[in-house]
C-alpha positions in Angstrom: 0.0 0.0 0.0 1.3 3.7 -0.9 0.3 7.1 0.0 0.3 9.9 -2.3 1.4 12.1 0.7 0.8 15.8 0.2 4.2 18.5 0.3 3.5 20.0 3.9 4.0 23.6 4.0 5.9 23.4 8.1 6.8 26.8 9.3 10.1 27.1 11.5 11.4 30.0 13.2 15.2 30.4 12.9 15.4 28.0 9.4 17.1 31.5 8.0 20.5 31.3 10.3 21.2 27.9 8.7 24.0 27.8 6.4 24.5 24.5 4.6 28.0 23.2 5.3 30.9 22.6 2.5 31.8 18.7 2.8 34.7 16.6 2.0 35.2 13.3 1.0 37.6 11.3 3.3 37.9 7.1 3.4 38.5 5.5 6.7 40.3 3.2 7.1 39.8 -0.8 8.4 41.7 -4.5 8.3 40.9 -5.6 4.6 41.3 -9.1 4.9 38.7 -11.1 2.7 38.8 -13.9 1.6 39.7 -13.8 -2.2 37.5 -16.9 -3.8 34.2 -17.7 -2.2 32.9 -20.6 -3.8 36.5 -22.2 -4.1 36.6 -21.9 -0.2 33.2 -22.6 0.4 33.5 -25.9 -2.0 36.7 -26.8 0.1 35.3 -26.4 3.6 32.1 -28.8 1.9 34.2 -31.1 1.0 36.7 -31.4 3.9 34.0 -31.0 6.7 31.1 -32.7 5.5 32.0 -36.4 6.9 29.3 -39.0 5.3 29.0 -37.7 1.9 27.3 -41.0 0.7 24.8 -40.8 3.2 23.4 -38.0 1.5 22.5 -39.8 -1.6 19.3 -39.9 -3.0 17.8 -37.7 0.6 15.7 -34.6 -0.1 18.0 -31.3 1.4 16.4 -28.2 2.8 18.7 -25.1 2.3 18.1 -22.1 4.0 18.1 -18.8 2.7 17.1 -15.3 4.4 16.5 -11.6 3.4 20.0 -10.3 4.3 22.0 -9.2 1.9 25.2 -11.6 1.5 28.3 -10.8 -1.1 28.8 -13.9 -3.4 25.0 -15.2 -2.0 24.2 -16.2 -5.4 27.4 -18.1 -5.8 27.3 -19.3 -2.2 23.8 -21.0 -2.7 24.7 -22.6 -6.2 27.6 -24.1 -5.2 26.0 -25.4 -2.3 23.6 -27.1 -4.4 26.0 -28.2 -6.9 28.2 -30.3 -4.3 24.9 -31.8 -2.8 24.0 -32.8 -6.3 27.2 -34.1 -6.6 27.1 -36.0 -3.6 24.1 -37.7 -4.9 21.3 -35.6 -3.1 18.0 -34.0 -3.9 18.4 -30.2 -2.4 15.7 -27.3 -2.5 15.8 -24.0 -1.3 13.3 -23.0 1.7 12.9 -18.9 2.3 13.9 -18.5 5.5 13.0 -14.8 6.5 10.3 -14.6 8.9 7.9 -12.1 8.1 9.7 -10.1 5.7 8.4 -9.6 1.9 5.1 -8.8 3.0 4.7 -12.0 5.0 3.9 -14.0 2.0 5.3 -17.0 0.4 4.5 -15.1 -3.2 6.9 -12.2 -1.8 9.8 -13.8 -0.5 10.4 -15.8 -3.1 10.3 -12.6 -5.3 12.7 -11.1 -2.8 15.0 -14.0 -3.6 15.0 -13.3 -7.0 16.7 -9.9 -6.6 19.5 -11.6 -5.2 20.0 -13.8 -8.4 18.4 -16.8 -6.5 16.2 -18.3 -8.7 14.7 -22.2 -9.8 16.7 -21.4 -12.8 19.9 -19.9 -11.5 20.1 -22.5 -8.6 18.7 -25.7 -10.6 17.0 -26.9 -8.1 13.5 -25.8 -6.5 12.6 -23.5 -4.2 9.3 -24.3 -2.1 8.3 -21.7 -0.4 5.2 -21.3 1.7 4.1 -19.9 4.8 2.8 -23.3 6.5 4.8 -24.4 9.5 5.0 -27.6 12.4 5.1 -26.9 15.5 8.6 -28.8 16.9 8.7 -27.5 20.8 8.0 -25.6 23.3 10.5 -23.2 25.8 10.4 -24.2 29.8 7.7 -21.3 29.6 5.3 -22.9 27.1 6.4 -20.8 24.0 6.2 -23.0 21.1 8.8 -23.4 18.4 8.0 -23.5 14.8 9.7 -24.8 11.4 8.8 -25.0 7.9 6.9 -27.4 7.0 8.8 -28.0 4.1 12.2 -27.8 5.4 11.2 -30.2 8.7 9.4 -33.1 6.4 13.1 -33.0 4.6 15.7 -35.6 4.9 18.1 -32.8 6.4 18.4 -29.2 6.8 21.5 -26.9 5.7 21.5 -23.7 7.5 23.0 -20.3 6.0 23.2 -17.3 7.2 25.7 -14.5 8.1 26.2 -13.8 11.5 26.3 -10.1 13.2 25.3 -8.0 15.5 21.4 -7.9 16.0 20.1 -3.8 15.9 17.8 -4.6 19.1 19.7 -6.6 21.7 22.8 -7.7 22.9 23.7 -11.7 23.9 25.7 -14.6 23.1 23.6 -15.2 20.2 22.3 -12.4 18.0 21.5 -12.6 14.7 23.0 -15.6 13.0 22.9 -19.3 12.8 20.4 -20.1 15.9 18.4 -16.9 15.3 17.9 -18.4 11.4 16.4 -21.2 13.2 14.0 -20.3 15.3 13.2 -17.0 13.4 13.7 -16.9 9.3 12.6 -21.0 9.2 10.0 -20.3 11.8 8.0 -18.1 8.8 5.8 -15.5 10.5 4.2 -17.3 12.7 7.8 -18.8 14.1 8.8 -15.3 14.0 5.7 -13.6 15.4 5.7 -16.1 18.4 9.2 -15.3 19.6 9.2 -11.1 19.2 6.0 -11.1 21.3 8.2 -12.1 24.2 10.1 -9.2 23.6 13.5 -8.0 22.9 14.5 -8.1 26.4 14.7 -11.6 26.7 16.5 -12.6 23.3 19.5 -12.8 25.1 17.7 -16.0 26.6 15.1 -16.8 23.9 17.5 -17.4 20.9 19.7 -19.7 22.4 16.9 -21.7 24.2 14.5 -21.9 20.6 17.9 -23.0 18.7 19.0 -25.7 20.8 15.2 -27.0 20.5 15.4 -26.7 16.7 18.8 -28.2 16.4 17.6 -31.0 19.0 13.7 -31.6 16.9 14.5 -30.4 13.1 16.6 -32.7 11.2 19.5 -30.1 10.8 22.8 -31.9 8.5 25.4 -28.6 8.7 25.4 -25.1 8.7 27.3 -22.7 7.1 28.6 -19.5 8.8 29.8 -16.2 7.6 31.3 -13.0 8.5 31.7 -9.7 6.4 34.6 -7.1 7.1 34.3 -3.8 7.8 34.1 -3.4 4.0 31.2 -5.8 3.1 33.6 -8.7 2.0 33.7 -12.2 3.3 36.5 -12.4 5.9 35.1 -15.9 7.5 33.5 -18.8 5.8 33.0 -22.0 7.8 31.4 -25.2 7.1 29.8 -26.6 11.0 28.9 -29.4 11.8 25.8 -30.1 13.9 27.4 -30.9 17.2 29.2 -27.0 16.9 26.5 -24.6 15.7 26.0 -23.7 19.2 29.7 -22.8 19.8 30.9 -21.5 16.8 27.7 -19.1 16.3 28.8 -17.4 19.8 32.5 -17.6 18.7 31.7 -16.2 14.9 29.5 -13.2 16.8 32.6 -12.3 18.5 34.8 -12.2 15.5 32.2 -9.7 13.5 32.0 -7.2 16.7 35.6 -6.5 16.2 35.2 -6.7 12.7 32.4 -4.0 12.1 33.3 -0.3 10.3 32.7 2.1 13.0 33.2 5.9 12.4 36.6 7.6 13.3 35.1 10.0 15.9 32.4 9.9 18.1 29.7 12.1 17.5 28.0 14.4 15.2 24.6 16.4 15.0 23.1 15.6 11.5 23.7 12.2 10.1 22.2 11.7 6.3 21.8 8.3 5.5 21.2 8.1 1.9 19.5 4.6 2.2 18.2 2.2 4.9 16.5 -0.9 3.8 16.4 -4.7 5.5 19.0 -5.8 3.5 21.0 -3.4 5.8 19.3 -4.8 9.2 16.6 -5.3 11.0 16.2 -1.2 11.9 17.2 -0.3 8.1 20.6 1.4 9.3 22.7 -0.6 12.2 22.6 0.7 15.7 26.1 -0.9 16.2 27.2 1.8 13.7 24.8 4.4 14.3 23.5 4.3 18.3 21.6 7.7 18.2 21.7 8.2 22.1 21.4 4.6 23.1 24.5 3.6 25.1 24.0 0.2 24.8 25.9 0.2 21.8 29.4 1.3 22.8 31.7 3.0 20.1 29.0 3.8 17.4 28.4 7.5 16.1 26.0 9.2 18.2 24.1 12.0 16.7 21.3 14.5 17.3 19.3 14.1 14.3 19.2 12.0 11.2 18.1 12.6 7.6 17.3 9.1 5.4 17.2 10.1 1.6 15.4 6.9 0.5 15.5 3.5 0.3 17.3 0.4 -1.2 16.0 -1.1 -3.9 16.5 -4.7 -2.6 14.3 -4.1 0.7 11.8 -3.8 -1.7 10.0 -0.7 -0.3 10.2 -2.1 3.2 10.6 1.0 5.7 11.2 -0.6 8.7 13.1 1.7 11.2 12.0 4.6 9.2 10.1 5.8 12.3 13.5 6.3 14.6 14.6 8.8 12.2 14.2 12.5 12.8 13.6 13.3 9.2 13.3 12.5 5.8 11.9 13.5 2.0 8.4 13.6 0.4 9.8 11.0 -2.4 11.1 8.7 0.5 7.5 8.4 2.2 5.9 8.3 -1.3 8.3 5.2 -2.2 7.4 3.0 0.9 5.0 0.1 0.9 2.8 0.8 4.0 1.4 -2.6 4.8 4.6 -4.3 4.0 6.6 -1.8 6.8 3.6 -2.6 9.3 4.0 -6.2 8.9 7.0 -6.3 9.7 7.3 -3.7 12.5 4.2 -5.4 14.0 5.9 -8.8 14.0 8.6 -7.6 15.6 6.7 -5.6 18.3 8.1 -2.7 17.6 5.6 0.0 16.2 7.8 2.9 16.7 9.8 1.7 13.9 7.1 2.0 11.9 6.3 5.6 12.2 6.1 8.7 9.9 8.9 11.0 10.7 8.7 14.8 9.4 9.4 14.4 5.4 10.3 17.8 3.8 9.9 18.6 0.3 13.1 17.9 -1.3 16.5 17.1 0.4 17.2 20.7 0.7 14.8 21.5 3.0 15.4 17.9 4.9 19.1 19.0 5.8 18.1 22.7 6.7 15.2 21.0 8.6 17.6 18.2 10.8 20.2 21.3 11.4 17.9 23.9 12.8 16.2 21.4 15.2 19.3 20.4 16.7 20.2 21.7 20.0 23.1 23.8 21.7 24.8 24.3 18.3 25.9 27.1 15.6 23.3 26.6 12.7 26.2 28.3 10.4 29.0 25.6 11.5 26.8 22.5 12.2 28.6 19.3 12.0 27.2 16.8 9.2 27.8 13.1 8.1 26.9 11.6 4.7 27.2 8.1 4.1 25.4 5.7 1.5 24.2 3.4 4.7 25.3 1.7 7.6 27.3 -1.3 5.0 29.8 1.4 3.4 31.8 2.6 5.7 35.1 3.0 3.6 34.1 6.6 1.7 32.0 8.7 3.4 31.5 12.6 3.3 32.4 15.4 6.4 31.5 18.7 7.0 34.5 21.0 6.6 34.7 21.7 10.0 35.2 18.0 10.9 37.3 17.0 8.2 39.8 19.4 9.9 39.6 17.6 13.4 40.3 14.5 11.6 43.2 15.1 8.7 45.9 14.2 11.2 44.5 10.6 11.9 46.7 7.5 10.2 43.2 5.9 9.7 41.9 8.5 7.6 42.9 9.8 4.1 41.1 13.6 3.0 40.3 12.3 -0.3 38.8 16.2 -1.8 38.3 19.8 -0.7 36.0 21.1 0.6 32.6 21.4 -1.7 29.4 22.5 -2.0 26.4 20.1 -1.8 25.5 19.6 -5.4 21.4 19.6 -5.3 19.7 19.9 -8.8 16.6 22.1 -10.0 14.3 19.7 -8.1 16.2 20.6 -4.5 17.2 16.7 -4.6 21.1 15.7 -4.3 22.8 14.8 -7.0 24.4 11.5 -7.0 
């Protein structure tokens, strides 16, 4: 569902002492380590970890596969189901992604899709529906779901990246035993374990996983970490016995690995995208914390402007309603009852809100600077980045890019410009 919202005519005393900052590019600065062939390494780990190949033969494979966005997820997915073709078996791909496309069987495999992952691209199927079996219940009575297609398999391969969740902090955040209980528990796995809330995740997603890994006929898993600039730094086949272990140990390795910004606050952050490909909130609160000290080391900022949204959360605005402000074309481009889905299967309506949208991204930035606080609205400090993923190359105000050029982990890469905005009031890219 869209809205054709309206251009709001807002009045604001003051909006005349703003002056838009000059910015300037400058790339910070992280450990590049990746590793250099995905699917060779994947194939190797497959073929070095994966004990009883022969078993396998002739058995029906569930493979999971979520919403996030993965580098190499095409390739990653296809050679999985190459070397279990090889090895004699029958795999499919399950959607594994909660509530997210809408909440529909029709929409995630679409969502798949935009990630390359098709029947024809993978050659295998993927069966994807929204039915689910009941496997368990927590020591409190919550029940634990699975897809019904992925439990009635022969065995289940479970892929996912693993990283800091947006919402809570725990042993286990979002990864391997989240996938689980969470993307392969559809929407009504998923619905069931956020109306518990966030404060008990810490608890809940190890508990659910060790029920799912005990009832569901789980083979392997397959584990991932991205670097601070979106590449694949860890790859690791697991078997059953150690998805526990090394889902807690992998969690650790992508805290230290995550891009965090060279300096610790700002007032106006513009965020040219958010999306759920990004995370759960659209941007990543491990990055970007607002004022929320759970999440030590992230940028902390008074206000923040989202130009838009990515095209692979495919209009999904979740978050969008813990922003300060954003455009008329950015509220115009959002599916409604695809964002309330979500946001209400999550228990988290807030995230769901309408924030302030100006006419054109002009008017957004003069907008986030005059409502910050305790600060010169001719020398206001301001961030640009594409989103939360791409850290490397970002823009600084003038003012900051001065408090940083003596840093070894930052290069000034221009001088100082002015903000290029077309006829329309709308940034150029």
């Amino acid at each position: 569902m869209f809205i054709d919202f309206p251009v709001v005519d807002a009045k604001m005393e003051g909006l005349d002492q703003v002056v838009l900052p000059r910015m300037v590019k400058i790339r910070q600065k992280y450990d590049p380590y990746q590793i250099e062939d995905v699917p060779g390494h994947l194939r190797r780990e497959l073929e070095d970890k994966v004990k009883d190949k022969p078993s396998l033969a002739g058995k029906e494979i569930a493979i999971t596969a979520g919403s996030r966005g993965i580098p190499f997820y095409q390739e990653i997915m296809k050679t999985l189901v190459d070397c279990l073709k090889e090895w004699g078996a029958k795999p499919f791909i399950v959607p594994s992604m909660g509530s997210h496309a809408g909440g529909t069987a029709e929409g995630q495999v679409e969502m798949l899709a935009t990630y390359g992952i098709t029947e024809e691209s993978m050659g295998c199927p993927i069966r994807a529906t929204m039915d689910v079996v009941e496997v368990g219940t927590l020591a409190d009575g919550t029940p634990v779901y699975c897809d019904k297609y992925a439990y009635h398999s022969d065995g289940i391969v479970v892929v996912n990246k693993i990283k800091p969740h947006t919402s809570f902090k725990g042993p286990h955040e979002s990864g391997l035993l989240k996938m689980l209980c969470i993307g392969l528990g559809k929407h009504k796995g998923a619905a069931t374990m956020h109306m518990k809330g966030y404060e008990v995740f810490d608890r809940l997603i190890p508990e659910a996983g060790a029920v799912c890994l005990e009832k569901e006929p789980v083979l392997f898993a397959v584990g991932l970490v991205q670097n601070a600039y979106d590449d694949i730094s860890n790859l690791e086949v697991i078997d059953k016995t150690h998805i526990a272990q090394r889902d807690a140990e992998l969690l650790a390795i992508a805290k230290d690995k995550l891009a965090k910004f060279k300096f610790p606050d700002t007032e106006v952050l513009i965020i040219d995208e958010i999306g759920k490909n990004i995370g759960g909130a659209g941007f990543d609160p491990n990055v970007v914390a607002r004022r929320d000290r759970r999440y030590p080391g992230a940028l902390v900022s008074q206000n923040i402007f989202v130009r838009g949204l990515t095209e692979a959360t495919h209009h999904n605005a979740s978050g969008i309603g813990t922003i300060e402000v954003t455009t008329l074309r950015c509220v115009r481009d959002v599916d409604w009852a695809i964002t309330w889905t979500n946001m209400m299967t999550a228990n988290f309506l807030p995230g769901c809100r309408i924030p302030c949208f100006a006419e054109n991204d002009r008017e957004a930035l003069r907008w986030a600077i005059r409502t910050c606080t305790g600060i010169d609205y001719s020398n206001a400090r301001v961030v640009r980045i594409r989103d939360t993923m791409h850290m490397e190359e970002i823009q600084v105000s003038e003012n900051l890019a001065r408090e940083l050029q003596s840093r070894d982990d930052v290069e000034i890469l221009s001088e100082p410009f002015e903000i290029d905005f077309g006829a329309d009031g709308y940034i150029k890219d």
